[in-house]
N, C-alpha and C positions, 0 to 999 in steps of 0.2 A: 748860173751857167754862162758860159760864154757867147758873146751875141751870134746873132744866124747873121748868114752872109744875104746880101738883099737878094739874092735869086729866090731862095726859100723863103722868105720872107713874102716876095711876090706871088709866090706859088701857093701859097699856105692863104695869099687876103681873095684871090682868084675863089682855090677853091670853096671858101667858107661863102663867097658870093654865088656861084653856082650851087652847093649844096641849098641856100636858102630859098633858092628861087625856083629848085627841084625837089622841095622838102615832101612835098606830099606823095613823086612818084619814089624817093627813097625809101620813103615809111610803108607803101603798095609795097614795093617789092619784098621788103624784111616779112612783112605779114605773109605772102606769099610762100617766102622759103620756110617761115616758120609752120607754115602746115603741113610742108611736107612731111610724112614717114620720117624718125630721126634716122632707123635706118638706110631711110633713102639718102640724109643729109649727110650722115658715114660715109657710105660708099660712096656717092659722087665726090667728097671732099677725098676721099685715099685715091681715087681713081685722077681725077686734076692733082692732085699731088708728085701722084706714079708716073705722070704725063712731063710735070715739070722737071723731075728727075733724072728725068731720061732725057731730055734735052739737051740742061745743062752739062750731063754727061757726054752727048753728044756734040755738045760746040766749046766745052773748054770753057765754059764761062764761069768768073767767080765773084761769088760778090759777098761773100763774107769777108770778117776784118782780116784772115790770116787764111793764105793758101794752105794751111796745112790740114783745115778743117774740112769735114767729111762730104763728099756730094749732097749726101742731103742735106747740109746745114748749109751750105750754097744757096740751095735751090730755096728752103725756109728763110733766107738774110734775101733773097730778092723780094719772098710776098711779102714779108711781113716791114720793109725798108719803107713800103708806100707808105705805112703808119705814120713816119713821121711832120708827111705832109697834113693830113687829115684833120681839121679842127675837129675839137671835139667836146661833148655837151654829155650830161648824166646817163640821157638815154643809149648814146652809141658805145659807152662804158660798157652799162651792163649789157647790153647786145653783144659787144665783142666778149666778154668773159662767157657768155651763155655757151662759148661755140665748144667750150668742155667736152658739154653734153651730147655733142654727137663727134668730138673725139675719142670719146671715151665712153660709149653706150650703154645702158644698164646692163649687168648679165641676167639674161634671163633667168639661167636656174640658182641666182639667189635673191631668198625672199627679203623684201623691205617692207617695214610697219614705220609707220608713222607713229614718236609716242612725244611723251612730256614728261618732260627732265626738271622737275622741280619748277617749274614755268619755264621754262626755255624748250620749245620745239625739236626736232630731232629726226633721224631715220635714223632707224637700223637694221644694219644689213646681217642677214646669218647667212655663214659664209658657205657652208655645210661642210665643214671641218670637223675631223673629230673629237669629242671635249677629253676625253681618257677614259671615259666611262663607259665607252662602247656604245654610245647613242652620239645622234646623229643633229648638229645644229639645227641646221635648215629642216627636218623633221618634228624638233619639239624643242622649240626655243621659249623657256619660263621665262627667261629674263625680259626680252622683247615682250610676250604676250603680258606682262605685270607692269612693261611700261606703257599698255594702253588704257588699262582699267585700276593701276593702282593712283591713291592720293596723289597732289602733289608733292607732298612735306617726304617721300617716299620710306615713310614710319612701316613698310612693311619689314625693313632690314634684310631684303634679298630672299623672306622665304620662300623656299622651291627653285629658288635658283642656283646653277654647277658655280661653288666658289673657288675652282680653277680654270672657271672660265678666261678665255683671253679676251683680249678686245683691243683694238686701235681708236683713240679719240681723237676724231679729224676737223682740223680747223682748216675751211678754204679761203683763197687769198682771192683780194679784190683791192687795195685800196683804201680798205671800211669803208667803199662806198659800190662794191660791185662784186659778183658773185652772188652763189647761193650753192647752199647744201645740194637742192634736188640737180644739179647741172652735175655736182661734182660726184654723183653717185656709183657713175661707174669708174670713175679714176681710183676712187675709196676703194674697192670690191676688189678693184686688181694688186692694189698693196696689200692688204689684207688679206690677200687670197693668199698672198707669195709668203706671210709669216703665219700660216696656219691660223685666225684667228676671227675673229668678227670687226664689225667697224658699228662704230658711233659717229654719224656726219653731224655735226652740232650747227641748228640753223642761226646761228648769232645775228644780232640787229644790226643794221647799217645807218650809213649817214646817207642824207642827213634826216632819214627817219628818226635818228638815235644817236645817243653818243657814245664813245670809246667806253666810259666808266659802262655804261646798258652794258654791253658785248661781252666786256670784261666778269661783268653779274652771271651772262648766260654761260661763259665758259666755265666759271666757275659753278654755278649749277650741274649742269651736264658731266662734270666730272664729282659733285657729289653725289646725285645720281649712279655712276657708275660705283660708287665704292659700296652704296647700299646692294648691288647685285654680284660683286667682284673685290679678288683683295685687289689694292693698287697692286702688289707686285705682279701681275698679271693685265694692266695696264701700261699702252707705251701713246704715246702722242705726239702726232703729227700736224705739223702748221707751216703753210706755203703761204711766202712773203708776210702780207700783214696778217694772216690766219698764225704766220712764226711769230711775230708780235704779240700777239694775244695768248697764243701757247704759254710766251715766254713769261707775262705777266701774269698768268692762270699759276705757275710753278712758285712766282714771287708771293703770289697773295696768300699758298697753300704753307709757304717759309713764317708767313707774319702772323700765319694764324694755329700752326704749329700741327698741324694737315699732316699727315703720309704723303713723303713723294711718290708719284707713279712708278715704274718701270725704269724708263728711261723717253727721253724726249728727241725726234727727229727734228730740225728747224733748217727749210727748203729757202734761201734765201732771204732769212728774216728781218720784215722790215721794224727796227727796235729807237730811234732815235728820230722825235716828232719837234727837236727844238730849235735844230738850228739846218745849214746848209755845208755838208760836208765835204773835203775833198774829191772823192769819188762822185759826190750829186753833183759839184759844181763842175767835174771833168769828165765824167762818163755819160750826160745824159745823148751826150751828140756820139756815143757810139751804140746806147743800150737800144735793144730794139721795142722793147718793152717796154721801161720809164724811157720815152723820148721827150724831148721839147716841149709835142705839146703836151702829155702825159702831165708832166712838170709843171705846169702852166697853171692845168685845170684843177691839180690837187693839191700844191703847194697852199695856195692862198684860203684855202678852207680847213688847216690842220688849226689853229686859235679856236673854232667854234667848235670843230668834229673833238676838241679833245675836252669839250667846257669853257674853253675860256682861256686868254692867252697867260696867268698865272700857275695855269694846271701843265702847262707843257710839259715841263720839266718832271712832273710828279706823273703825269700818266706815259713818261718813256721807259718801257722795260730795260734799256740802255746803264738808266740811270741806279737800277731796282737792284738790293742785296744779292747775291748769286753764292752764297756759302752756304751748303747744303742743298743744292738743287740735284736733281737728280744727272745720272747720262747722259750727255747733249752732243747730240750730231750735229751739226753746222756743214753745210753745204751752199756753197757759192761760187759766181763768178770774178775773178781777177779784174774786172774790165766792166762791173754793173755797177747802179748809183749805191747800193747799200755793201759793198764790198769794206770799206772803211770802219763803216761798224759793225760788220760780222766779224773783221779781225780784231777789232779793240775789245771788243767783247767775248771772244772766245780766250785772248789773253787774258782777262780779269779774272773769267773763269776757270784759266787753269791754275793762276796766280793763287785763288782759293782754295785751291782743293777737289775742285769738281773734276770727274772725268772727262773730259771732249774730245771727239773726233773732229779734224776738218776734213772736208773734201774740198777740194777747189781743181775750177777745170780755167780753160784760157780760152778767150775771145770769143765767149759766148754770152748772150743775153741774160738780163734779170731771169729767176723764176725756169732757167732751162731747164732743169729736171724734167718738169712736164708733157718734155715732148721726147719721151721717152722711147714713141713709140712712132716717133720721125726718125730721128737724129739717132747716130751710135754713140755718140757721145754724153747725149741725156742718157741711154738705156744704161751705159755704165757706173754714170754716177745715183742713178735709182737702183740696181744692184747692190752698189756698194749701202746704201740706205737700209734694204729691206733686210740683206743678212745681215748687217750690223744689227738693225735692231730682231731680228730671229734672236741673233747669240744672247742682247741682251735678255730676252726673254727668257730662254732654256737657262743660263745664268741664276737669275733671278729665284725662279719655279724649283730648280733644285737645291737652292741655297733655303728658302721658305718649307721644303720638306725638310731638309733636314734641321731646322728650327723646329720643328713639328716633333720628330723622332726625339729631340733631345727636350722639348716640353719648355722650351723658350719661348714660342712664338713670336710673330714679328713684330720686327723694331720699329720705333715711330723715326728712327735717325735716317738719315739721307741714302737714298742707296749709293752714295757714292764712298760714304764715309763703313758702311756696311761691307762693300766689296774691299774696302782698303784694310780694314780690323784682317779679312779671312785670306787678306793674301790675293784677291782677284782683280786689282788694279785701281783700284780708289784714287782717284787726281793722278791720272796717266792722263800724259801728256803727249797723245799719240796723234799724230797726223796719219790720215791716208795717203799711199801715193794717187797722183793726179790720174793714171790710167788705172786703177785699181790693181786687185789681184786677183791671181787664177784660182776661180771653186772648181772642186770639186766636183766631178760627170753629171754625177746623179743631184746633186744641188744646182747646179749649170740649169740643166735640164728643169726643173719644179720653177724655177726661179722666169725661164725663159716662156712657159707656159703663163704662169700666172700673171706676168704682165704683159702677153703679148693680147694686143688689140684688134689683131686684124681676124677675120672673117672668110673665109676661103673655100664657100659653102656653097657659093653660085657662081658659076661664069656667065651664064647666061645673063642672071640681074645684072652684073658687072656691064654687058654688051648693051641691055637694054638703058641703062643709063647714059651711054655713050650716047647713041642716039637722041634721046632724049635733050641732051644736053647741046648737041649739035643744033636738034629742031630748037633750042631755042635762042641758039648762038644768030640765028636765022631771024626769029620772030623777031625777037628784040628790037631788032632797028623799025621793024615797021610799028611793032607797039609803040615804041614811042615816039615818032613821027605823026602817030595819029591821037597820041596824046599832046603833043604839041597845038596841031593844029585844030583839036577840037577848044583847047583853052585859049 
């Protein structure tokens, strides 16, 4: 990347010296917010959110890369800009990824069980969606309850379980060194909710607990798992940034071992190329608000070990990985983030072969925007576009598989892409989305706007009682730590 200019530089060795010398009231305080109620940590985070919005609204102020972008993503490019000064260490990683989990807070009325995917850990959520049988997920879910008591080898072959079951297999992004399944449970619940369906959060191993090949093992567990309870074609897969990395590899290993593709596969910003330093890394990371500087810093020089070994680079980058015959691939990114470069090199290989791909791409917004879906109008559109995309793929699929059925063929081990292209249904369409989407449907509008909406609008009163709250300790603070000063 290009060097920093010495003010940043200044400001970046400043604060890594204060931070060290207030390490212990930094870590007080995290511990502190982490007990709170997460829905206390929701609502106070929507509530200084709603505050910040209305400001910037109020004074004109912008500070995103392009005035064209929305108030709140204004208001989101001022908080999240301080990032770039922030040194940063393993611990404040996963701290900041954990904040998912009370953007996005469980929903209560769907059930989660803890099971085990062949040895790899796992939730799954029942969504309480209908299965077609006229029973109810979230009432009597076989499949869940068999992945808490059955083997690991899952030799039961799915018995008792709805083989038109759907299901979403969710890989979350970090890095491979940050994140976790249980943060990402309610972001899973709300995509899954939006295409009728269940979710599988698959807790893969991180570094430098582990290495890429481990993660790779559990993702591909977790998706043999699911075939023992489901066809694939009722399977579709989701992976944000390096969770799309692993997605992507999960799809390669299923090609080399002559696997069922799934469904179709969603890829949120996929991070896919672990060998070198790309145009986009080398040029975006001083705008991405997400991989910044230091971002850069702390995770560049650990990809040789996280991947085995600096011979294996090459071999564990899904960039590099055969892509004929892979299923459906959505590709969703930003114009203007560090893996932009090889989300388009690789959606081109991929249409090159024969695969079907959608892109989505939006402008001058951050790695991984999608996420903030439920900020931003500009994430909400391009996770729309995500979720009925992969709906259609689903419906697609599920009637193409009956009527195999009716005609006493059953399903084919061939690619679904190559499947939709034999029957006429678009096999290696070479189709882009447009960057603003398009208009659904009322009553699809509507399912779609519900099941990923995040907010809570249940109290005003909690809402009020927070404020205060929040005041009294806008209040305290100075004196806490003034009298933490001076007792040390």
């Amino acid at each position: 990347p290009p060097p920093e200019s010495a003010r940043v530089k200044a400001i970046v060795s400043i604060l890594r010296i204060v931070l060290w010398v207030i390490a212990p009231l930094e870590w007080m305080m995290v511990g502190v917010w982490e007990l709170l109620p997460l829905m206390w940590r929701y609502r106070l985070t929507q509530i200084l959110f709603r505050f910040l919005v209305f400001v910037v609204r109020v004074l004109g102020i912008r500070w995103g890369l392009d005035p064209s972008l929305s108030i709140e993503a204004h208001a989101l490019a001022f908080v999240m800009g301080f990032g770039r000064y922030l040194p940063l260490n393993l611990r404040r990683i996963r701290f900041g990824l954990s904040c998912v989990a009370y953007s996005y807070p469980p929903i209560a009325t769907v059930p989660t069980v803890t099971i085990d995917c062949n040895g790899t850990p796992g939730f799954y959520l029942s969504c309480g969606v209908s299965n077609g049988n006229g029973t109810n997920n979230a009432e009597k879910d076989t499949c869940a309850s068999n992945g808490k008591t059955e083997s690991s080898n899952g030799s039961n072959g799915g018995n008792g379980c709805d083989a038109e079951k759907k299901v979403l297999l969710y890989f979350y992004g970090g890095a491979f060194v940050g994140g976790s399944a249980e943060a990402n449970l309610g972001l899973a619940a709300r995509i899954a909710r939006s295409i009728n369906c269940d979710a599988l959060c698959v807790d893969y191993k991180r570094y430098p607990e582990a290495t890429l090949q481990e993660a790779n093992i559990d993702a591909l567990n977790a998706y043999t798992w699911l075939m023992h309870h489901t066809s694939p074609r009722n399977i579709v897969v989701l992976g944000i940034s390096s969770g799309g990395g692993l997605a992507t590899s999960m799809l390669q290993n299923l090609l080399r071992q002559g696997k069922e593709q799934p469904c179709a596969a969603a890829l949120l910003g996929p991070w896919l190329e672990y060998t070198q330093c790309t145009r986009s890394i080398s040029e975006n990371t001083q705008y991405d608000l997400i991989v910044n500087p230091r971002v850069y810093d702390f995770i560049r020089p650990m990809m040789p070990a996280m991947c085995g070994g600096e011979s294996k680079r090459r071999q564990m980058s899904p960039f590099f990985g055969p892509v004929k015959g892979l299923c459906p691939l959505h590709i969703s990114y930003s114009t203007i983030e560090v893996v932009t470069d090889e989300c388009r090199s690789f959606a081109k290989r991929a249409k090159a072969e024969g695969v079907e791909v959608r892109e989505y791409t939006a402008d001058h917004l951050m790695h991984a925007f999608q996420l903030f879906f439920g900020y931003i109008p500009e994430a909400k559109l391009a996770m729309v576009d995500i979720v009925v995309w992969l709906g259609e793929q689903l419906r697609t699929s599920q009637s193409q598989g009956r009527k195999n059925e009716n005609t006493n063929d059953g399903p084919k081990a061939a690619s679904a892409g190559e499947e939709r292209k034999s029957h006429g249904l678009g096999g290696g369409d070479n189709r882009s989305s447009s960057r603003r989407g398009a208009a659904l449907p009322a009553d699809l509008a509507v399912h779609v706007e519900k099941c990923l909406d995040h907010r809570h609008l249940d109290s005003l009163f909690c809402d009020v009682l927070l404020i205060l709250a929040s005041l009294g300790a806008l209040i305290l603070f100075p004196c806490i730590l003034c009298m933490f000063v001076l007792r040390s």
